[in-house]
N, C-alpha and C positions, 0 to 999 in steps of 0.2 A: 576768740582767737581763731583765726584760719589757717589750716593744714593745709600744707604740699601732698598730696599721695606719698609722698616717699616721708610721709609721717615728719614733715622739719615743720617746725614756724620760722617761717620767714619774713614777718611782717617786719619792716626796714632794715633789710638786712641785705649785702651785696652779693649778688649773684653772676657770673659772667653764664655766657654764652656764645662760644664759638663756632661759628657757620650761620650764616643765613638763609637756607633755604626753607622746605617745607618742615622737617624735622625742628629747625631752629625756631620757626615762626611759631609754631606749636607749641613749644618749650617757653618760650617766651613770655607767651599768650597765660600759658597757664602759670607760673609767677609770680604776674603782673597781679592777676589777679587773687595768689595768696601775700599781696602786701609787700612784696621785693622791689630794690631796688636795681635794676636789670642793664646791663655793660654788654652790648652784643659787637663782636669781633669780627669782619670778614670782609674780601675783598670786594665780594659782590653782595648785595640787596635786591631778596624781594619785594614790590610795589608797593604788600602791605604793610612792610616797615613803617613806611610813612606815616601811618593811622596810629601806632604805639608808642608810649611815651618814656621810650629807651635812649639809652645812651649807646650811639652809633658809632664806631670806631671802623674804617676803612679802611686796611689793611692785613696783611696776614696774622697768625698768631705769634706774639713773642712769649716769652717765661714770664716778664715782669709783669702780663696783663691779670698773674693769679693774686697778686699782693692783697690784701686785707678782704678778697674772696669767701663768703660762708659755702658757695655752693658752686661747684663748676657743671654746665653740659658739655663734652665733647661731642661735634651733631654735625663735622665739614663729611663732604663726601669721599676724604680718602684717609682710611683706615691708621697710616700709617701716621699723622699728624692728633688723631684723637689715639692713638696706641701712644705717644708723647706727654701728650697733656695728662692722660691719667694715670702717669709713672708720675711726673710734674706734684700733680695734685695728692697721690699718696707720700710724697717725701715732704710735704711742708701740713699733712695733715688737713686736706680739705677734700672736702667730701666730692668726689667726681662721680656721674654720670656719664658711661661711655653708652652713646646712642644706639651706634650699630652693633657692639658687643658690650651689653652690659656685664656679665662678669669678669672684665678687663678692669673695670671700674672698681672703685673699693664703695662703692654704694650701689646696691641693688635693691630696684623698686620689689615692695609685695606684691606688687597685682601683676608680675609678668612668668608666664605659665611658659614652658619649655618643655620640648619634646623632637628630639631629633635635630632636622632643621626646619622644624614651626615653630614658631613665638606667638605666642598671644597674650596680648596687654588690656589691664579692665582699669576702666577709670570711671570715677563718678563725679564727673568734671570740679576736682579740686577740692570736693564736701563728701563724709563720710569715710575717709579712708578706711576705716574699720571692716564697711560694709564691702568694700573692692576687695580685701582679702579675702573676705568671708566668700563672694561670688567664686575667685580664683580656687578656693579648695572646692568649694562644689563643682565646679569645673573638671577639678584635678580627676575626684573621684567619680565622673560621669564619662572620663574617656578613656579608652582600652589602653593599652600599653604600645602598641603597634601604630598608632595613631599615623606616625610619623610617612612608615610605608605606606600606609591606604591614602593619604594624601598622596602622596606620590605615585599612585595609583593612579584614583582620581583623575592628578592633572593630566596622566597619559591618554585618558578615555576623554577626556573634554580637547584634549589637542587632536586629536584622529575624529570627534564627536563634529568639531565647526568646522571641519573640511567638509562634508556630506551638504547633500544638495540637500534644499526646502521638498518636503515636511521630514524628509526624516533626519537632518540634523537637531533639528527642535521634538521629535521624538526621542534621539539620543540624547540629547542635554538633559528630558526630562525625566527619563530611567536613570540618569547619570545620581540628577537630583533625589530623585525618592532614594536612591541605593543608600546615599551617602543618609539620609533623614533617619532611612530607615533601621545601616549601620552603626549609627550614636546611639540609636535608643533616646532621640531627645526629642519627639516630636509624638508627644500625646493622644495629637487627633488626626485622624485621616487627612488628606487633603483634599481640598474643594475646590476642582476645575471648573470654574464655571465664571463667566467673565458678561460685563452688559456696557456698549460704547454704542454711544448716540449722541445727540447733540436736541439741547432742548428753547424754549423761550429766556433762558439766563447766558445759551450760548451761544447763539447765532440769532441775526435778526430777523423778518419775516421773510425778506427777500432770500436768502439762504433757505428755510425752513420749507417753502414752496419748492422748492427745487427739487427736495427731494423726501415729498412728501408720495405716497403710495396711492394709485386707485387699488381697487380692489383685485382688476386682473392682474395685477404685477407681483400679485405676494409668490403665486406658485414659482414665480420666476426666479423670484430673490431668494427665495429660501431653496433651491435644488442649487445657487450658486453659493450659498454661504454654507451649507452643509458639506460643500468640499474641506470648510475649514472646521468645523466641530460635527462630535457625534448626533448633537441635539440643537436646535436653533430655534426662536420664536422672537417675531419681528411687532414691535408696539409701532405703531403710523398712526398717530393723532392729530390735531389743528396748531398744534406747540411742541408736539414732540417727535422725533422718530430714532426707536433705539432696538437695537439687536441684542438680545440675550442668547449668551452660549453655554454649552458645557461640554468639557470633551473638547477644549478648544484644541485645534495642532496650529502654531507660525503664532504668527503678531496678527491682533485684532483689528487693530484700528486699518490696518492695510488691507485684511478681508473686507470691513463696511468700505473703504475707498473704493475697491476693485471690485464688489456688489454694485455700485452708485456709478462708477467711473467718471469718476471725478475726484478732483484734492481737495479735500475736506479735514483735514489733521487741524487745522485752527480752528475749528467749532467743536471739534471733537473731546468727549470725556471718556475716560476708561474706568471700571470697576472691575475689583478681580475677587474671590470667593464671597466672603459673609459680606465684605461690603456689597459687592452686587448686590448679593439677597437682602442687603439692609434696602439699597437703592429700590429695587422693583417692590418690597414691603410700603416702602413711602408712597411710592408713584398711586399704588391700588388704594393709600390710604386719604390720599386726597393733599398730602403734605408737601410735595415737590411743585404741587401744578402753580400756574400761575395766576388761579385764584383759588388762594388756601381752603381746603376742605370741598371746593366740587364733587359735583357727584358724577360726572359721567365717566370718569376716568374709571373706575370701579369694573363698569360694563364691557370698556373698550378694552380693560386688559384680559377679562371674560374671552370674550368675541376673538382676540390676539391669540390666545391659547389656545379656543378651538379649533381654530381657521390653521393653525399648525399640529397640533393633536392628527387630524382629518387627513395631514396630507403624510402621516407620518415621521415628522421629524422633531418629535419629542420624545421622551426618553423617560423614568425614572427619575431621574437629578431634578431635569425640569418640569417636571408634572408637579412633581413634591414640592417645589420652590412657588411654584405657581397658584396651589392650592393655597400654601402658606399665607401666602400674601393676599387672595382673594380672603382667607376664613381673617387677618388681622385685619382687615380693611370697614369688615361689615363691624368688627367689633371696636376701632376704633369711632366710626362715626353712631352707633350706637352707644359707648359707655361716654363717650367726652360730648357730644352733643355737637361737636364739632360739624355736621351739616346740617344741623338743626332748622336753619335758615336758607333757604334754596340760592345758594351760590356758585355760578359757572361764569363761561365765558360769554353764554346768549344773557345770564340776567346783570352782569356790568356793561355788555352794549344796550338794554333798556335804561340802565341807570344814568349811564353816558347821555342818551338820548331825552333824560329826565331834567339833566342838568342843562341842555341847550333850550328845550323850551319852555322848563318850571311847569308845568302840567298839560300830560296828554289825554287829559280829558277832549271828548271831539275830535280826535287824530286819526287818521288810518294810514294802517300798516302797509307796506307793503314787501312781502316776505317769499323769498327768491330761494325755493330747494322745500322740500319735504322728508327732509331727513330726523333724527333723534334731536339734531342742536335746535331745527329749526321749530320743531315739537315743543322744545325747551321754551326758545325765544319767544314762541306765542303764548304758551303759559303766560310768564312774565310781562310777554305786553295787556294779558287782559288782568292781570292782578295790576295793572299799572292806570289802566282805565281807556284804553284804548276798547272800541268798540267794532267802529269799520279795520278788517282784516282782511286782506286779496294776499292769495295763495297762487304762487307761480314757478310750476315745475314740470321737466322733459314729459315724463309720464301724469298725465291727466288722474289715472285711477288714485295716485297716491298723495296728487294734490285735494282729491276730492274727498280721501278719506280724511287727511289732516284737516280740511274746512271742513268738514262734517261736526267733528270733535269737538269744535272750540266755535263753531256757528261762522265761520266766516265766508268768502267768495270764492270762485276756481278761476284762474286765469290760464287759458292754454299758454306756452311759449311761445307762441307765435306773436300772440296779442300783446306779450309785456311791454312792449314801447306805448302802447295805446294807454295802458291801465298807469305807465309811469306817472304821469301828471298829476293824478289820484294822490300821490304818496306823500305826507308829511313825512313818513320816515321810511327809508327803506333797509330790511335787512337781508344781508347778500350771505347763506350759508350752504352753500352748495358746492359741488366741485366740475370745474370743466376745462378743457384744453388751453380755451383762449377766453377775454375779454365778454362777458355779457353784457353788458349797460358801459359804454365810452361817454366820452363828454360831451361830444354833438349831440346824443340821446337825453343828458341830462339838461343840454341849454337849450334845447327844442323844448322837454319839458315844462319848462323854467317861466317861458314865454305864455304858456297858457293860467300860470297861478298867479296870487300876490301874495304871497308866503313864502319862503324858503323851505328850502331841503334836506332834510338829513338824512345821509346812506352811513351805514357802518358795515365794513367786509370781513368779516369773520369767517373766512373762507381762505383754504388752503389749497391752490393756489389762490392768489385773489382772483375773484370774476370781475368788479369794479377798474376799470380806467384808472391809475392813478392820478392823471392829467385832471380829473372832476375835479381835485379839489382847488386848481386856478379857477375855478367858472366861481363867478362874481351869483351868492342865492345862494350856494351848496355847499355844503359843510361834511364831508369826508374822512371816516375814521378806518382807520385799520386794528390790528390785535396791538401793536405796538401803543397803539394810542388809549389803551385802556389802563395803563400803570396806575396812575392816581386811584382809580378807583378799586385797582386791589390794592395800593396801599392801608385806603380805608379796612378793607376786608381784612388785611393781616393785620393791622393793628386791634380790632375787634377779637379775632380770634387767636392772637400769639399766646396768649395767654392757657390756651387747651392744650397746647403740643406738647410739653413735658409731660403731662400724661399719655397722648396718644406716642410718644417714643419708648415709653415705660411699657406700652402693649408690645409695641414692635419688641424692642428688648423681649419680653417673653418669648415672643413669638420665634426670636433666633435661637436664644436656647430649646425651645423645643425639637426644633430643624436640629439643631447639630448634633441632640441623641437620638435622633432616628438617623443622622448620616453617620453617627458612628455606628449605631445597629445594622445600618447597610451595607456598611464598609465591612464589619465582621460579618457579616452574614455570606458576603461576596465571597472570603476568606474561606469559609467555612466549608460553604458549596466547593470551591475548590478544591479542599480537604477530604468532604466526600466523594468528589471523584477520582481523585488519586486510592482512595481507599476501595473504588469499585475496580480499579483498572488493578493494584493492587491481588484483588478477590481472584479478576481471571487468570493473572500468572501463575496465584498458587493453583488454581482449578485447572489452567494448563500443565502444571506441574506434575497433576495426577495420572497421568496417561497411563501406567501399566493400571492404576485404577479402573479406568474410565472404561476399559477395555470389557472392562466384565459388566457396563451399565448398556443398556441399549439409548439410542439418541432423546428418547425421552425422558427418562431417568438423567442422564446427563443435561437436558436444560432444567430438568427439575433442582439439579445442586449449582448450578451458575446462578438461578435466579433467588436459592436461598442463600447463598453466599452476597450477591449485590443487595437483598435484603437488610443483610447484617449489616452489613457498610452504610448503608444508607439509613439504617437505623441510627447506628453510631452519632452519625453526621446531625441528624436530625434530635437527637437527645442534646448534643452539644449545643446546636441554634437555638433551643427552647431553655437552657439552662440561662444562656446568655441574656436570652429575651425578658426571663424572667429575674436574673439577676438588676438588667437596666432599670424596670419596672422596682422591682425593690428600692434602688437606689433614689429612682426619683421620686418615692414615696418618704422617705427619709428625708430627703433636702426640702421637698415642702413640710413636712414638721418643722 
């Protein structure tokens, strides 16, 4: 049997409904679905009438539309025709609902809480009424008696709050907010300002993702401009990803990354706002976001991300700790789940790509465009692959010379790489540079001197490869886009670890949130001792026909035992605290 909230059974039973609008669609809606059979009255219909399966009646209300009625709504928008119906409804004995003033009504819900002129209504969408009562008394008894003015408060400080210009309107909203969090006593845990919007390989394509992907000199740049908008900021610029971590954010995020970039980017864009973020950037280190499940370089690059902002100082507390977090879950996901067990990136699915175009590269040589980590990576992989001849070719000589050093391969200066192109069964492009390094005319010149085909893959952010090569009739052109299939493979090999490596994370956030609740109190506390030191000096200025008989040394001798006391005080409290957490979460692990 299914309940109404307002505790009827109504399963086929006739219930009217006068007014159409939103209040009535509502009404309706829910009804319908405790088994009524539903009579809706009014001159006008909303659209989504049409989708329910009521009895429509177009026109005003009369008396006679109560006749063999269980349940009346009165729900029109003027007062004075639902003040009618439920006089109507009490003289023939039927249970009315008055929408806008339910105790007009001779039926009033249990789940609507009253105070002043606030209402607040709890529903457990039509299941449970028991349980919607039960919410409303806890409710009852968690709100002050005053309620009524502080809202009305409130709205006065948020109507004077959104006239103020950017940032400190959004500083006023957000004192407004904690005041009011902080005035119910209903919010447990601290709040976590800290937010992470970027755009990754799931939400923009490659051509997007080159755009505004970072060299190395532009970080100082971005980061003195996005720290206009938060206290802390650290910028992730990877081959797939680029995302901005904040904390201490002021204004709307997604409009600082636009106005960092300059450019409209709000359609690529994702937003995360406290624990989620830190669930997000937990992922990203753990190797579970990327776009092939469990890599490993990702680990490093958010490493290097943190430093590189650590260094110029606009990291903080919030974010050091979030940082760590996620570096110390990351090592211990791919250690306990095994989850990288098997060397999977973005450079070892372009060998594997490159595996499947000519079924064995036994006899094949490389040819491998940048000397960076990826390209390090790719070479691995092509001699676990069986490639033997390897030509290395990049801006600086010395760094090409030490990567062919490593792995025994060849040094190509820059200058030379058109020459050594023809060489190349495969070529892999992971480098970064302003413009185009190998066009098409390069690759059909090359073309002419083999009798084999080509394989280039450009794993490279922006691409350096032509996109045009991949018309040249011989050559076969892949980009990061073009590697899907073969993480699919990958994730379906390894979907099966992630419930465990989210069971880490999971740990890992609760750990974070008793130490940011430690923070939070701690911050408080500090507070506390310094009101208690400033405190000290009133009473110590107090003393003055005292003081008068010390000479000036004796007198900082009693200011600095008096700031002692204080500071002791302060300092016994933080360590009760600390110690207290510390018990607690010896307890919850039992």
């Amino acid at each position: 049997m299914k309940l109404y909230p307002l505790f009827l059974d109504l399963k086929n039973q006739d219930v009217l409904v006068v007014g159409a609008g939103k209040v009535g669609l509502r009404k309706a809606r829910s009804v319908l679905e405790a088994g009524a059979r539903v009579t809706v009255v009014s001159p006008e219909f909303l659209p989504e009438f049409a989708q329910l399966q009521v009895c429509k009646v177009q026109r005003n209300f009369d008396p006679a539309d109560l006749l063999g009625q269980r349940l009346v709504f009165a729900c029109t928008d003027q007062e004075a025709i639902n003040d009618q119906i439920a006089e109507l409804a009490a003289l023939q004995g039927i249970f009315c609902l008055h929408a806008s003033r339910p105790e007009h009504g001779n039926l009033r819900s249990g789940a609507v809480w009253r105070k002043g002129d606030v209402t607040v209504a709890f529903s457990s969408g039509t299941e449970l009424p028991m349980l919607t009562l039960s919410l409303k008394q806890v409710f009852e008894s968690a709100i002050p008696n005053d309620f009524s003015q502080k809202v009305s408060q409130w709205s006065q400080e948020r109507a004077q709050a959104i006239t103020l210009p950017s940032p400190a309107r959004e500083n006023a909203l957000m004192d407004l907010k904690e005041t009011i969090q902080q005035n119910l006593g209903m919010v447990s845990e601290p709040l976590l300002n800290f937010v992470a919007v970027g755009v990754n390989h799931k939400t923009a394509p490659v051509g997007v993702r080159e755009r505004i992907a970072l060299r190395p000199d532009e970080f100082p740049m971005m980061l003195e401009h996005l720290q206009k908008h938060a206290r802390e900021v650290m910028i992730l610029s990877t081959c797939n990803r680029t995302e901005v971590y904040m904390a201490g954010v002021v204004g709307d995020p997604l409009s600082a990354f636009e106005g960092a970039w300059g450019q409209p980017l709000r359609q690529y864009l994702y937003i995360k706002h406290g624990l989620h973020a830190l669930k997000h950037l937990t992922r990203v280190a753990s190797g579970l976001d990327s776009l092939v499940l469990g890599e490993t370089q990702i680990l490093g690059q958010v490493k290097r991300a943190w430093q590189d902002a650590h260094k110029t100082g606009s990291t903080g507390s919030i974010l050091n700790k979030a940082t760590q977090l996620a570096l110390q879950v990351g090592k211990r996901v791919r250690h306990e789940t095994g989850i990288a067990d098997k060397a999977v990136s973005v450079s070892y699915a372009a060998v594997e790509l490159a595996k499947n175009i000519f079924g064995d590269l036994q006899g094949k040589t490389a040819l491998i465009v940048g000397a960076g980590e990826t390209a390090e990576l790719t070479m691995t992989h092509l001699r676990a692959s069986g490639i033997q001849d390897v030509i290395v070719v990049n801006r600086t000589v010395e760094r090409a010379q030490k990567l062919a050093e490593a792995f025994g391969g060849q040094v190509c200066a820059i200058d030379m790489l058109l020459e050594a192109l023809p060489k190349a069964d495969v070529v892999i492009a992971s480098s970064s540079a302003p413009h185009y390094v190998i066009r098409a005319e390069h690759v059909q010149d090359a073309l002419k001197e083999r009798t084999t085909p080509m394989f280039l893959i450009d794993i490279s952010v922006p691409r350096i490869l032509e996109p045009e090569i991949a018309h040249t009739e011989g050559a076969y052109l892949y980009n990061l886009d073009d590697l899907t299939a073969i993480v699919e493979r990958n994730l379906a090999q390894r979907a099966k670890l992630i419930p465990h490596a989210e069971t880490l994370i999971e740990e890992g956030l609760t750990d974070f949130k008793r130490w940011f609740k430690q923070h939070h109190k701690r911050r408080e506390l500090q507070q506390v001792q310094q009101q208690a030191r400033e405190v000290a000096r009133e009473e110590f200025e107090g003393l003055s026909s005292i003081l008068l008989r010390l000479d000036e040394s004796e007198q900082q001798t009693l200011l600095q035992a008096l700031n002692r006391a204080a500071g002791r005080m302060g300092a016994r409290a933080i360590k009760e605290l600390l110690h207290q957490d510390r018990t607690d979460q010896k307890i919850s692990h039992s």
